[in-house]
C-alpha positions in Angstrom: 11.2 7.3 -13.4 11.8 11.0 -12.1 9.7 12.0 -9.2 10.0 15.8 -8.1 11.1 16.6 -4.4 7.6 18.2 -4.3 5.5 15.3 -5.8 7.5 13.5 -2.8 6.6 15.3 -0.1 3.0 15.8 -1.2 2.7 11.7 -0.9 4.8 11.8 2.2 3.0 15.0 4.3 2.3 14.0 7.9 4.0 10.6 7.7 5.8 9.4 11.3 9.2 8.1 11.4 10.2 5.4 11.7 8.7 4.0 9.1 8.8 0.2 7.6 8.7 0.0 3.2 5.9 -1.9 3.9 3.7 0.9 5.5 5.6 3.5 3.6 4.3 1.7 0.5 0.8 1.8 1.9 1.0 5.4 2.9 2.0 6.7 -0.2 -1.0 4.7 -1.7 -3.2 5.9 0.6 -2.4 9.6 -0.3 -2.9 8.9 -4.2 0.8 8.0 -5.2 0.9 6.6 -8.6 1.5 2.5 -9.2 4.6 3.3 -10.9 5.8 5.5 -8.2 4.8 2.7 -5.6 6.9 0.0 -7.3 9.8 2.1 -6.7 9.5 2.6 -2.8 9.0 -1.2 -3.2 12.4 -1.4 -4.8 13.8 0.9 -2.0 17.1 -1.6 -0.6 16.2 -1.1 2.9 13.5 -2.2 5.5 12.9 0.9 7.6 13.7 4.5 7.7 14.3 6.4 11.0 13.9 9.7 9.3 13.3 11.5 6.3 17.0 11.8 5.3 17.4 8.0 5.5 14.6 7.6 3.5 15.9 10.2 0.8 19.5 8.3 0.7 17.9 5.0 -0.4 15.7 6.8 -3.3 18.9 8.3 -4.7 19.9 5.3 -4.8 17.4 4.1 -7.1 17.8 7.4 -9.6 
């Protein structure tokens, strides 16, 4: 799956860090992310993000 930087942010705008997988899952659903898209921040290989860069480094992991 190829998400754009932009689609990203859109489902990630106002979100506070840190931030479990679990409640990044449901904010991303909450703000209309797509059920593909959430089964990949499901797959994300770690538990909690301090920050948005953290959080970038796992999903480039996934690509």
């Amino acid at each position: 799956m190829t998400v754009s930087g932009v689609q990203l942010q859109e489902y990630l705008a106002g979100l506070d860090y840190p931030v479990s997988r679990e409640d990044l899952v449901r904010w991303c659903q909450e703000n209309g992310a797509s059920t593909e898209m959430l089964q990949l921040l499901r797959g994300l290989p770690v538990e909690e993000f301090d920050n948005p860069a953290e959080l970038s480094e796992a999903l480039n992991t996934l690509a």
